[in-house]
Biopython code that builds the backbone (N, CA, C, O; Angstrom):
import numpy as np
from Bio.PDB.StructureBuilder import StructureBuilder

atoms = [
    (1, "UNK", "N", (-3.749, 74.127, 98.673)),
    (1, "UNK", "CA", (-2.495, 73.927, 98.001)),
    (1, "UNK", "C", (-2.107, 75.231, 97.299)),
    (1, "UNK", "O", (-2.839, 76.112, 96.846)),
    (2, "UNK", "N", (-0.908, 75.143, 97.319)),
    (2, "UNK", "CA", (-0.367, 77.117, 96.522)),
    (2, "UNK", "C", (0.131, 76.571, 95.323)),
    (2, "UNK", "O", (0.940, 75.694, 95.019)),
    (3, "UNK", "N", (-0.460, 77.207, 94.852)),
    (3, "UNK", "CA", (-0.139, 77.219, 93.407)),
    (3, "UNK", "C", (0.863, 78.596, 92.950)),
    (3, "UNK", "O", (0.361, 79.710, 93.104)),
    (4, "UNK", "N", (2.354, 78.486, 92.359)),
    (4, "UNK", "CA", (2.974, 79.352, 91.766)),
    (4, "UNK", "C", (3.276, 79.542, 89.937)),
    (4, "UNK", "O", (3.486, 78.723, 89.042)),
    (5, "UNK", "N", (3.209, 80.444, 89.959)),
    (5, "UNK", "CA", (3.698, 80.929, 88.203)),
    (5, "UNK", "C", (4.869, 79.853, 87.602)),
    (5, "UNK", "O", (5.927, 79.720, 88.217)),
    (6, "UNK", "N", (4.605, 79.117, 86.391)),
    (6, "UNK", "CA", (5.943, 78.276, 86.118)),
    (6, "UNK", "C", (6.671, 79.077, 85.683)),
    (6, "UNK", "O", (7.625, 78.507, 85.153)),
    (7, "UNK", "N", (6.731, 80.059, 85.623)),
    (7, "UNK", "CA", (8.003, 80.823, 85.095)),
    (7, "UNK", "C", (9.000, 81.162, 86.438)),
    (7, "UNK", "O", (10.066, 81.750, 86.257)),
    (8, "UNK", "N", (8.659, 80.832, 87.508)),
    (8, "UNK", "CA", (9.401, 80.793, 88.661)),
    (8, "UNK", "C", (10.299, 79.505, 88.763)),
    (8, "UNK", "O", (11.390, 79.530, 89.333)),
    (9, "UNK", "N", (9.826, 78.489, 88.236)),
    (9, "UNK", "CA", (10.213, 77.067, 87.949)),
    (9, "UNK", "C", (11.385, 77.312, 87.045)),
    (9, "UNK", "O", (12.479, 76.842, 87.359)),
    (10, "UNK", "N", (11.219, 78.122, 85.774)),
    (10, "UNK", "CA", (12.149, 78.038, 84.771)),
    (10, "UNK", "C", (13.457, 79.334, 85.758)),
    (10, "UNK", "O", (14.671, 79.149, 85.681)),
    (11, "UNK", "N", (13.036, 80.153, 86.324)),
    (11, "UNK", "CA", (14.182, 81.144, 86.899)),
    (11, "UNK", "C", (14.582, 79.989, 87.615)),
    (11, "UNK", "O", (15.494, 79.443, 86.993)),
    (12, "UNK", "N", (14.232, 79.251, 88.877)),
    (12, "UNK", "CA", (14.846, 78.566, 89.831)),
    (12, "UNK", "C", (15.674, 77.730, 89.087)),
    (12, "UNK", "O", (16.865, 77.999, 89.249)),
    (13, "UNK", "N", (15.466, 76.875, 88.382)),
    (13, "UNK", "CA", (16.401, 76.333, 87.526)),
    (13, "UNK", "C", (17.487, 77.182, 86.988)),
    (13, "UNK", "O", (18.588, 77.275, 87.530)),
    (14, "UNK", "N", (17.211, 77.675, 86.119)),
    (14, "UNK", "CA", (18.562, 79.046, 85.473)),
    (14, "UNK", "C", (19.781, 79.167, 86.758)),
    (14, "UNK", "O", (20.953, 78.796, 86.830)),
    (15, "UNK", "N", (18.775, 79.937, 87.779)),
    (15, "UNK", "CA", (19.502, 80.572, 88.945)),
    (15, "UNK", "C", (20.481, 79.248, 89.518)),
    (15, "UNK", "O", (21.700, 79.407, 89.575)),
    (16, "UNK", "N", (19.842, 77.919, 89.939)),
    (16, "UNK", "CA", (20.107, 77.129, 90.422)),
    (16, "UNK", "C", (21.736, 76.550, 89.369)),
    (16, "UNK", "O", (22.833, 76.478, 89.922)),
    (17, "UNK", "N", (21.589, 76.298, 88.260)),
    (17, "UNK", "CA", (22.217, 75.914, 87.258)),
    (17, "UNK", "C", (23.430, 76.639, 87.463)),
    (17, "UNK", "O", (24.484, 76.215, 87.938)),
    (18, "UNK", "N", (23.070, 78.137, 86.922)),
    (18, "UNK", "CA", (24.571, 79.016, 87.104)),
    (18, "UNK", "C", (24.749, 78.936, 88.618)),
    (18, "UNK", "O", (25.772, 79.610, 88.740)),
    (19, "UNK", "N", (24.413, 78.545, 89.863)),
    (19, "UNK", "CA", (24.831, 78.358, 90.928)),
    (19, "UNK", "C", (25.821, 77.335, 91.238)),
    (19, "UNK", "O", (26.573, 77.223, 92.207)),
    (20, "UNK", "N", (25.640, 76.547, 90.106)),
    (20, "UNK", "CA", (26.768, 75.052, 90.215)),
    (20, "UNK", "C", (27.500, 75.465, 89.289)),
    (20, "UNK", "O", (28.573, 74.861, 89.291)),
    (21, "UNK", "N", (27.400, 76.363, 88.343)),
    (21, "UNK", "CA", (28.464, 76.516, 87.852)),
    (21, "UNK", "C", (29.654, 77.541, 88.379)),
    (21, "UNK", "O", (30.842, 77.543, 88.054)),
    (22, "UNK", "N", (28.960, 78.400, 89.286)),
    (22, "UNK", "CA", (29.680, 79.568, 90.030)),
    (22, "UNK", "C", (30.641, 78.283, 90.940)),
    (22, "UNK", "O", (31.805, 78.295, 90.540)),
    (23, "UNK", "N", (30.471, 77.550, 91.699)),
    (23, "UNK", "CA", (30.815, 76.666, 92.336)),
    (23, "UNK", "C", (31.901, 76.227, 91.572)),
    (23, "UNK", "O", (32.983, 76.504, 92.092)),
    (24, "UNK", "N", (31.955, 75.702, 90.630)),
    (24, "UNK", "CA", (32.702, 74.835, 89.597)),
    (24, "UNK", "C", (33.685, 75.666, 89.547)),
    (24, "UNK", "O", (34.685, 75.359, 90.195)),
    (25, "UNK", "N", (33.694, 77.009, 88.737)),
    (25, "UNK", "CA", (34.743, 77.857, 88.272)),
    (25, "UNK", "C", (35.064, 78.290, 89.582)),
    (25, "UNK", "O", (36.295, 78.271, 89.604)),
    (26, "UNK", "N", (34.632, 78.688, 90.741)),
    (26, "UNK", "CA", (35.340, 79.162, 91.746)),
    (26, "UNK", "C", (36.232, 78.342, 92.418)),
    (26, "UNK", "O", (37.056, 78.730, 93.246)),
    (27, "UNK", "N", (36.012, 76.932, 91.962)),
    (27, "UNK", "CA", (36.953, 75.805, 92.492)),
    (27, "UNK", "C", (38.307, 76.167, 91.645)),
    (27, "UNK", "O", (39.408, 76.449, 92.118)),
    (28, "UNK", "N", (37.901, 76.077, 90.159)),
    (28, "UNK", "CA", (38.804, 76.019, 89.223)),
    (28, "UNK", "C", (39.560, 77.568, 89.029)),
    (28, "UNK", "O", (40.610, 77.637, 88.390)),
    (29, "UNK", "N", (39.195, 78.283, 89.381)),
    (29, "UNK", "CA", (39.501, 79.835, 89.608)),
    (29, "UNK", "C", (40.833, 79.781, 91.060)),
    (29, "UNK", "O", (41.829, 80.504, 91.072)),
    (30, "UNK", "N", (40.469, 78.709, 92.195)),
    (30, "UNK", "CA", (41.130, 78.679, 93.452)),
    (30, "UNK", "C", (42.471, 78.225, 92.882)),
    (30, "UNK", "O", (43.559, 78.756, 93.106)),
    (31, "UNK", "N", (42.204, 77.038, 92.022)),
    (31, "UNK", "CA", (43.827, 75.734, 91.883)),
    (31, "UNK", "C", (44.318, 76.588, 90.736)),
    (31, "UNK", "O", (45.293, 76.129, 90.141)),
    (32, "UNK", "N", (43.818, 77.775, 90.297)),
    (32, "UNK", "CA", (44.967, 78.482, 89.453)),
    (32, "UNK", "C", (45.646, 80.132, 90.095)),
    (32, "UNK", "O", (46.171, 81.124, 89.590)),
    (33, "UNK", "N", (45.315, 79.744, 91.259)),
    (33, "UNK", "CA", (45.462, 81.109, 92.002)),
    (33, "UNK", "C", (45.190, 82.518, 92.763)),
    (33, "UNK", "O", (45.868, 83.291, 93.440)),
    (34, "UNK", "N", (43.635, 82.441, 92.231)),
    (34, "UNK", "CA", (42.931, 83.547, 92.519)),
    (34, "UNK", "C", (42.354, 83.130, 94.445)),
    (34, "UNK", "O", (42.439, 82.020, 94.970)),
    (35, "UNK", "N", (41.862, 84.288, 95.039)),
    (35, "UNK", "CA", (41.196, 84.771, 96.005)),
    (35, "UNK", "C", (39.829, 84.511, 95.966)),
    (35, "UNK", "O", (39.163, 84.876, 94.997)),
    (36, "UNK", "N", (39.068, 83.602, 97.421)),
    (36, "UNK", "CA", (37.992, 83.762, 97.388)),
    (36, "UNK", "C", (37.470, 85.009, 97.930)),
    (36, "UNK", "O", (37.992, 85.158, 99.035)),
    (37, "UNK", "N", (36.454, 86.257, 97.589)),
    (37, "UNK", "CA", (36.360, 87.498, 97.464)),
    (37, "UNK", "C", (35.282, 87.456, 98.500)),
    (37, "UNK", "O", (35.258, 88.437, 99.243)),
    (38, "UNK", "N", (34.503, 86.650, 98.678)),
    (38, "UNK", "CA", (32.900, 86.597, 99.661)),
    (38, "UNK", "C", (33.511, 85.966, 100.918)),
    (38, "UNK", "O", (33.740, 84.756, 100.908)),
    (39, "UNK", "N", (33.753, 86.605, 101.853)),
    (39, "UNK", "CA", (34.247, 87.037, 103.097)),
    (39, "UNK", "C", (33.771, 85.469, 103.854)),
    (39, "UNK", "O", (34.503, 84.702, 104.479)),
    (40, "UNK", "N", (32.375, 85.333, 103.562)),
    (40, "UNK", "CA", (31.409, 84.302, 104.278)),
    (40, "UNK", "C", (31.847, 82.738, 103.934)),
    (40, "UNK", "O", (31.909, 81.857, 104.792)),
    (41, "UNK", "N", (32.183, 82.523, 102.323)),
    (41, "UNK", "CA", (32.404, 81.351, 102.184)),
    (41, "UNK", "C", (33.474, 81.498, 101.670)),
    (41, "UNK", "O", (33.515, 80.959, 100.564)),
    (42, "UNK", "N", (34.702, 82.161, 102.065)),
    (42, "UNK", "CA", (35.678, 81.499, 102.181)),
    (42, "UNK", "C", (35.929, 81.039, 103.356)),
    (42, "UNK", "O", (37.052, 80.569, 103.172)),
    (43, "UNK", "N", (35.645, 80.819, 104.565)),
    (43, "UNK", "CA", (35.596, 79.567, 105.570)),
    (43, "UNK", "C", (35.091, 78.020, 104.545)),
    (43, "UNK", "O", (35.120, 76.858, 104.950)),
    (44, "UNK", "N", (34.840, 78.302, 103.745)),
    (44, "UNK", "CA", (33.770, 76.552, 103.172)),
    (44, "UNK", "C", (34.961, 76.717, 102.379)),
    (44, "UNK", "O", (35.635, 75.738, 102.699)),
    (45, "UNK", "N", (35.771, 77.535, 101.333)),
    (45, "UNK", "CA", (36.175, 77.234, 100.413)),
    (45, "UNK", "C", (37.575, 76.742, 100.443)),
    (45, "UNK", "O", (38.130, 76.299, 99.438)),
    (46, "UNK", "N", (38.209, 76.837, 101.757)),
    (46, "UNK", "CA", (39.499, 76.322, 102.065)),
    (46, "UNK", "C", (39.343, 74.671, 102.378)),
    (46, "UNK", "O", (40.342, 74.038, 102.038)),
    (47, "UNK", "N", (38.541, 74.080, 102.814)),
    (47, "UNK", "CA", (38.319, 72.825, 103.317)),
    (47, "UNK", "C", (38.157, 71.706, 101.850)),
    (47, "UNK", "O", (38.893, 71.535, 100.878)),
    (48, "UNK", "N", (36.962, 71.152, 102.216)),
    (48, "UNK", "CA", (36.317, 69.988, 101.446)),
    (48, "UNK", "C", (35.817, 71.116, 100.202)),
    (48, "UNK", "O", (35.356, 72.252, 100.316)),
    (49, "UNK", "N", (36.137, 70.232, 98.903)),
    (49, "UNK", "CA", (35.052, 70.940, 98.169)),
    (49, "UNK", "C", (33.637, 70.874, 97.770)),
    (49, "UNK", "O", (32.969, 71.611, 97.045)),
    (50, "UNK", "N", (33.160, 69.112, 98.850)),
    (50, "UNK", "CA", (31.843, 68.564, 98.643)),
    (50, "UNK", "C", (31.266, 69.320, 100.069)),
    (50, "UNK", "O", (30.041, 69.422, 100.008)),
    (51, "UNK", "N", (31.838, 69.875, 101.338)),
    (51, "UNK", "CA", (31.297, 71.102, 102.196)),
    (51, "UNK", "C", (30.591, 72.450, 101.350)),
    (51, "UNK", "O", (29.477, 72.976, 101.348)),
    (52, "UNK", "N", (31.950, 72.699, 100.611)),
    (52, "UNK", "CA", (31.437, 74.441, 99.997)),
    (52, "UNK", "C", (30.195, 73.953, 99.201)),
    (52, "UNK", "O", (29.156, 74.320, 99.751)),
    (53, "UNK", "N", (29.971, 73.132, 97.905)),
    (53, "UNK", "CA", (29.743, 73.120, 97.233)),
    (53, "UNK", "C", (28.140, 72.918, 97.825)),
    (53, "UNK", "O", (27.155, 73.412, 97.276)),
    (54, "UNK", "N", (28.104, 72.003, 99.182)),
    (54, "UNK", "CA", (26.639, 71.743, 100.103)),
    (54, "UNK", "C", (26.256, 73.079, 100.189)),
    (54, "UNK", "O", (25.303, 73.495, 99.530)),
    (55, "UNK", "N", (27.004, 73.909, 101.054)),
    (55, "UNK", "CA", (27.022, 75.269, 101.701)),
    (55, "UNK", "C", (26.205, 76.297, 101.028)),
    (55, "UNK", "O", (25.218, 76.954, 101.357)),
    (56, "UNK", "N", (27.328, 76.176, 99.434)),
    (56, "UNK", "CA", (26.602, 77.086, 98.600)),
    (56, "UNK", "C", (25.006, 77.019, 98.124)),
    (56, "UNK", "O", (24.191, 77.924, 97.948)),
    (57, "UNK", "N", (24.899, 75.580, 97.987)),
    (57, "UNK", "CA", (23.720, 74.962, 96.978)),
    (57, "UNK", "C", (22.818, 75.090, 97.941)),
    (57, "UNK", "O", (21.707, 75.348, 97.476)),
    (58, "UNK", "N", (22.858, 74.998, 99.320)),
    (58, "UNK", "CA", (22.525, 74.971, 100.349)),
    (58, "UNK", "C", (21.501, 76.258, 100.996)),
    (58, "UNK", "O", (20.520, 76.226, 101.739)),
    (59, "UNK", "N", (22.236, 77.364, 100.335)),
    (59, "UNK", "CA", (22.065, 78.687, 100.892)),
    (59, "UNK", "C", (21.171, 79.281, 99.433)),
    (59, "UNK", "O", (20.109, 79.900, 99.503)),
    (60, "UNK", "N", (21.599, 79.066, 98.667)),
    (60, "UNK", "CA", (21.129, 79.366, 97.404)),
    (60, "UNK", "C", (19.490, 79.082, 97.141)),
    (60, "UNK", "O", (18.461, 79.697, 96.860)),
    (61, "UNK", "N", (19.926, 77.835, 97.403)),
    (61, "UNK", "CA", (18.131, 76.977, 96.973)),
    (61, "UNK", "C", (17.099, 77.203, 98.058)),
    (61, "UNK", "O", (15.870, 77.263, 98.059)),
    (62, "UNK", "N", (17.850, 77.285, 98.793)),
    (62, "UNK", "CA", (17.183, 78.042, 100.244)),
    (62, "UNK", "C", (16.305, 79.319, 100.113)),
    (62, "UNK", "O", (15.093, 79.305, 100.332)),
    (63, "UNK", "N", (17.030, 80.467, 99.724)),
    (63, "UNK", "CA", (16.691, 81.744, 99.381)),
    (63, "UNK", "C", (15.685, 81.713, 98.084)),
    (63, "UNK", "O", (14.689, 82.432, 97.994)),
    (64, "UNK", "N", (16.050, 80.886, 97.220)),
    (64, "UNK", "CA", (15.372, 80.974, 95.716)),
    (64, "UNK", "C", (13.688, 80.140, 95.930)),
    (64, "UNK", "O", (12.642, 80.275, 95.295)),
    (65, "UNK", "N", (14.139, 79.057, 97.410)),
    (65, "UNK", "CA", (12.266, 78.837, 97.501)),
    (65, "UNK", "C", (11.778, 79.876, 98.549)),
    (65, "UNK", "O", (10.600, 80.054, 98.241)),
    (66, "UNK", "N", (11.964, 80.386, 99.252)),
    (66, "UNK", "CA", (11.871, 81.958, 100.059)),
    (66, "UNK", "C", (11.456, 82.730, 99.449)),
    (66, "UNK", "O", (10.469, 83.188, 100.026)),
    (67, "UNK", "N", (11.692, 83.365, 98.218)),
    (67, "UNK", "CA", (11.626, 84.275, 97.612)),
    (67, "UNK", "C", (10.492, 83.686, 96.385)),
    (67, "UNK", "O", (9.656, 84.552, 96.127)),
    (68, "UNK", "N", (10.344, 82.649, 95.747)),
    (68, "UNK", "CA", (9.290, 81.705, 95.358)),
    (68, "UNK", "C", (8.269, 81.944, 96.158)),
    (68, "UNK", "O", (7.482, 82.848, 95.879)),
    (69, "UNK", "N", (8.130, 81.240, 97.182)),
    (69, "UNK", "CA", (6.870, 81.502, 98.040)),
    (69, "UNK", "C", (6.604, 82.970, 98.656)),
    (69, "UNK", "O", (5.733, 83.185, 99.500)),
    (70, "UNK", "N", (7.256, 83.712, 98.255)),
    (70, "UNK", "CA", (6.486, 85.275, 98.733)),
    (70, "UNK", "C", (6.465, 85.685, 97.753)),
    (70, "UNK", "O", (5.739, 86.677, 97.808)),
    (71, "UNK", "N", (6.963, 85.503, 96.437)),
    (71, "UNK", "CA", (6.882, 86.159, 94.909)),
    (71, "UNK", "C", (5.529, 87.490, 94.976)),
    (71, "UNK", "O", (5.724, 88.551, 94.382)),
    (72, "UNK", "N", (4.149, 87.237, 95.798)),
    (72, "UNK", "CA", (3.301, 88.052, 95.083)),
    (72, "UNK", "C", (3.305, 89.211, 96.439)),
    (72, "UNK", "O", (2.453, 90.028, 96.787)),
    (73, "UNK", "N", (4.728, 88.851, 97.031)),
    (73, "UNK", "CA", (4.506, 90.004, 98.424)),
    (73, "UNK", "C", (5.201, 91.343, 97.877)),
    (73, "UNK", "O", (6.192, 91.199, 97.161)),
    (74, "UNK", "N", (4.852, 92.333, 98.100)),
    (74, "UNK", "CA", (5.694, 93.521, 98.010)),
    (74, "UNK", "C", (6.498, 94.395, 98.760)),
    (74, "UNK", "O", (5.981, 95.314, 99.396)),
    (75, "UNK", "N", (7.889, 94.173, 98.748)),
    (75, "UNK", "CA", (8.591, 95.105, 99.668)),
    (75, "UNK", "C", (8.175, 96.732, 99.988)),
    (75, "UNK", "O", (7.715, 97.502, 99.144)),
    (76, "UNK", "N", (8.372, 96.967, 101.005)),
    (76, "UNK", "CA", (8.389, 98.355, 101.595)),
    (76, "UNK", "C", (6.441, 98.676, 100.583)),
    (76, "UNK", "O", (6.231, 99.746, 100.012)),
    (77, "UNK", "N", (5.485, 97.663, 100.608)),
    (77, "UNK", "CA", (4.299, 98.203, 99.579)),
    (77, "UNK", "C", (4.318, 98.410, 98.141)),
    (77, "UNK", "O", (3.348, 98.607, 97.409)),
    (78, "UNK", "N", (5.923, 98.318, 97.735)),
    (78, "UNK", "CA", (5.889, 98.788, 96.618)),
    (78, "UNK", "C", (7.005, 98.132, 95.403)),
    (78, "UNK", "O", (6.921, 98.346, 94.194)),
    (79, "UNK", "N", (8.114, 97.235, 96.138)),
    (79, "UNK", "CA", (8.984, 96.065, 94.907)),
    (79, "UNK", "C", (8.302, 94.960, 95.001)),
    (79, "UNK", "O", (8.083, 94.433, 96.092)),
    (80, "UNK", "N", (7.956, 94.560, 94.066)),
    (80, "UNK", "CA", (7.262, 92.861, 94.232)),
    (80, "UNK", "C", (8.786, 92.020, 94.403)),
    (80, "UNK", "O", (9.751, 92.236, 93.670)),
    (81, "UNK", "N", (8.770, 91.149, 95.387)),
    (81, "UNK", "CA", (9.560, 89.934, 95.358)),
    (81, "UNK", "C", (10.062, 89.458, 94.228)),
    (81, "UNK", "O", (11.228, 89.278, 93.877)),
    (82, "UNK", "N", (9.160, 89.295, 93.757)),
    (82, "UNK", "CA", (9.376, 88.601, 92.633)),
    (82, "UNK", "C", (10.389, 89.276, 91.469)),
    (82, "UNK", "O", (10.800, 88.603, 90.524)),
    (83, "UNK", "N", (10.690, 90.498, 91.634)),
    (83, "UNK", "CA", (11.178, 91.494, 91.147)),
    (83, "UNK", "C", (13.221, 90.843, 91.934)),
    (83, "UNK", "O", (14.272, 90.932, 91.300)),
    (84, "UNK", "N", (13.116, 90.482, 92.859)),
    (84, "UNK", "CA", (14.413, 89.903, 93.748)),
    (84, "UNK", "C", (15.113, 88.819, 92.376)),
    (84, "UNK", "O", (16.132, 88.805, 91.685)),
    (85, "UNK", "N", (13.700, 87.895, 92.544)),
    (85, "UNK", "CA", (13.517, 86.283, 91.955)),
    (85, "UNK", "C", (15.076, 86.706, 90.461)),
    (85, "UNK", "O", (16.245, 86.359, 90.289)),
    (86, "UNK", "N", (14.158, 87.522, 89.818)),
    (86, "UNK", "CA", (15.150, 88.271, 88.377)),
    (86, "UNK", "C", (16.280, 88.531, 88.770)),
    (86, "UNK", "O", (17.199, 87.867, 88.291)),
    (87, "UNK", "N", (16.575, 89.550, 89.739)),
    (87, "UNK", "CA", (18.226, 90.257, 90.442)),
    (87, "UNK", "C", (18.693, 89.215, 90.458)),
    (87, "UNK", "O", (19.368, 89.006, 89.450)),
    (88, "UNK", "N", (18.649, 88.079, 91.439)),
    (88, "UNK", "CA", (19.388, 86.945, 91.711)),
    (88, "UNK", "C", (20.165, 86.045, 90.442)),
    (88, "UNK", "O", (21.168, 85.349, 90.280)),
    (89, "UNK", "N", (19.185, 86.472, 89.801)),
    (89, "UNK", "CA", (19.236, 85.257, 87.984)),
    (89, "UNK", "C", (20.101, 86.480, 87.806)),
    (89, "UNK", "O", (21.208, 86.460, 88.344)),
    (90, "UNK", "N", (19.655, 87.759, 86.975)),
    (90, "UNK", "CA", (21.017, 88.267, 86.342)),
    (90, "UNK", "C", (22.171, 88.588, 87.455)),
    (90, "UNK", "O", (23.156, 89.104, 86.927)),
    (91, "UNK", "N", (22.295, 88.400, 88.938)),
    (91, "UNK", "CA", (23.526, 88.336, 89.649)),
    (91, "UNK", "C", (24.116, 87.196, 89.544)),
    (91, "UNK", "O", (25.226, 87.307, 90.065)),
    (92, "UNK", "N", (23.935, 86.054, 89.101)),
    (92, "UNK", "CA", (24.571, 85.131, 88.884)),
    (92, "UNK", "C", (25.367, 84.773, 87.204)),
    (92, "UNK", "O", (26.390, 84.231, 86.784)),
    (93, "UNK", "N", (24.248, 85.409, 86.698)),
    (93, "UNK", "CA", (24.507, 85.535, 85.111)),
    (93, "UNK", "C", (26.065, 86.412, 85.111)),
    (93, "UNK", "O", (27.124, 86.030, 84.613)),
    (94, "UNK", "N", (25.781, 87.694, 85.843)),
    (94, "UNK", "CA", (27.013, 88.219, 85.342)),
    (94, "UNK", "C", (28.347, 87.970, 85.986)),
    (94, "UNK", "O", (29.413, 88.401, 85.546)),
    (95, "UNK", "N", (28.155, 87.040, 87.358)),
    (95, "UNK", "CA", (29.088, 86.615, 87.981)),
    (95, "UNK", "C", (30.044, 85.250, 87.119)),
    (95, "UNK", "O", (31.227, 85.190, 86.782)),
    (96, "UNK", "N", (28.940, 84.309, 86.988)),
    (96, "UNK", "CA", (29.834, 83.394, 85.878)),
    (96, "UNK", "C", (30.012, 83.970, 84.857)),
    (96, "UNK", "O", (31.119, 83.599, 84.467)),
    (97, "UNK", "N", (29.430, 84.955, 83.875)),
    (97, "UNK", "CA", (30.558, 85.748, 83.016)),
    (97, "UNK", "C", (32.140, 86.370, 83.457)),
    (97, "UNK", "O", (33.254, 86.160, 82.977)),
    (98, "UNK", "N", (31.776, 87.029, 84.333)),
    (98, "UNK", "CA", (32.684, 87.470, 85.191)),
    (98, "UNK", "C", (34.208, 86.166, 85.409)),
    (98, "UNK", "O", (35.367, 86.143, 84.996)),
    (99, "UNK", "N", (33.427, 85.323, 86.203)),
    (99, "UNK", "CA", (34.374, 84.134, 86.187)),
    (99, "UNK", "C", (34.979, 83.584, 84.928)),
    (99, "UNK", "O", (36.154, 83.264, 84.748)),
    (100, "UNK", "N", (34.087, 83.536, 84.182)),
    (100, "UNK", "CA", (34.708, 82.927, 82.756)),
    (100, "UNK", "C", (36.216, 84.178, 81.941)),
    (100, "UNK", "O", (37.209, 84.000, 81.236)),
    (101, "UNK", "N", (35.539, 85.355, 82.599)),
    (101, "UNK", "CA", (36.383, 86.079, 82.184)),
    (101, "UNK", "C", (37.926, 85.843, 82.925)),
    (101, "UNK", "O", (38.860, 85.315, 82.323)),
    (102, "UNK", "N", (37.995, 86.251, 84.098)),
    (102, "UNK", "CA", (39.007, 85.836, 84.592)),
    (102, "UNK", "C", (40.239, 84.168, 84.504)),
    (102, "UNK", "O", (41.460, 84.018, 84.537)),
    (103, "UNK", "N", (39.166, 83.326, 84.398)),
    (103, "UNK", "CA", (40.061, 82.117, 83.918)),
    (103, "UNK", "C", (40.578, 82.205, 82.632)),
    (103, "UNK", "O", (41.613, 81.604, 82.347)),
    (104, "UNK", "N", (39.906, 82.967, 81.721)),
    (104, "UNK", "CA", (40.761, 83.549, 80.610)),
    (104, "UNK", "C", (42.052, 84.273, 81.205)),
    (104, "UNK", "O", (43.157, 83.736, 81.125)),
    (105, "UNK", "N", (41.928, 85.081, 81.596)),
    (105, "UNK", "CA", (43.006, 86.138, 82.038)),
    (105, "UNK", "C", (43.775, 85.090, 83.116)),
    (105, "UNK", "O", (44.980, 85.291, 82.965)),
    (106, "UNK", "N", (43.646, 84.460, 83.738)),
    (106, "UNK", "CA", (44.420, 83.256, 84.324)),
    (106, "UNK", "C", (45.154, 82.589, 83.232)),
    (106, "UNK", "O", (46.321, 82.885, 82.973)),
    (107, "UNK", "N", (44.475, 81.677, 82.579)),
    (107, "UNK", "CA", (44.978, 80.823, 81.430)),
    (107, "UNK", "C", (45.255, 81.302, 80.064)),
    (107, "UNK", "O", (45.412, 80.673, 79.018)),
    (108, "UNK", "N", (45.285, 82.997, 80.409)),
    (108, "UNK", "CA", (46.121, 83.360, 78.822)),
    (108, "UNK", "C", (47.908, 83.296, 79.154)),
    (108, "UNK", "O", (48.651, 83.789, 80.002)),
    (109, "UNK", "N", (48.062, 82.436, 78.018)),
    (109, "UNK", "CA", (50.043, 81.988, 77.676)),
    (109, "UNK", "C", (50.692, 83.258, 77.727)),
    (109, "UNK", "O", (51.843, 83.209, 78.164)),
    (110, "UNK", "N", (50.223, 84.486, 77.367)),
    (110, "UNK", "CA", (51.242, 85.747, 77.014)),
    (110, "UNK", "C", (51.096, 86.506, 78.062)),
    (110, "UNK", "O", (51.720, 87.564, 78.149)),
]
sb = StructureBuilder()
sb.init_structure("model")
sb.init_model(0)
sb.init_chain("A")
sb.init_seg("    ")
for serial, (resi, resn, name, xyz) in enumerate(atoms, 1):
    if name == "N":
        sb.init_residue(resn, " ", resi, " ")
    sb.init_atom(name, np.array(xyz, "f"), 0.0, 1.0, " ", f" {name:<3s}", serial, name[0])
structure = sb.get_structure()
């Protein structure tokens, strides 16, 4: 049986979390006007929003146990994976900032 670090448990969650929320605001980002910018899922993001929302969660949770189960491998000999595991968490971190920012700038009156 493999046993992993729980602190991979607490990133997958985080990562996973702001992943539904990237989802959420990119819905709510669409019905006030903006552009989906990721080339790939805007095919998902014109349709159903219970498709994208599979798609995303889909692809996401996918990669985040991928990258879980090789955590102690090292790229090129020398980035640990696990070193990815973090990128992913603060790429999502600054993306729903990002988003939050813009629905401001959407929903400011002046």
């Amino acid at each position: 049986m493999d046993w992993h670090h729980p602190q991979w448990l607490a990133v997958a969650i985080l990562t996973l979390l702001l992943c539904t929320a990237d989802a959420f605001l990119t819905l709510t980002l669409l019905e006030q006007g903006a552009n989906e910018a990721n080339p790939f899922m805007e095919r998902f993001v014109g349709g159903s929003a219970l498709v994208f929302a599979m798609v995303k969660m889909g692809l996401t949770s996918g990669g985040i146990v991928m990258l879980i189960l090789l955590a102690q491998v090292r790229l090129f000999g020398r980035i640990p994976v696990s070193f990815l595991l973090y990128a992913v968490l603060f790429g999502y971190t600054a993306l729903v900032g990002y988003e939050f920012w813009l629905l401001g700038v959407l929903l400011d009156p002046t």
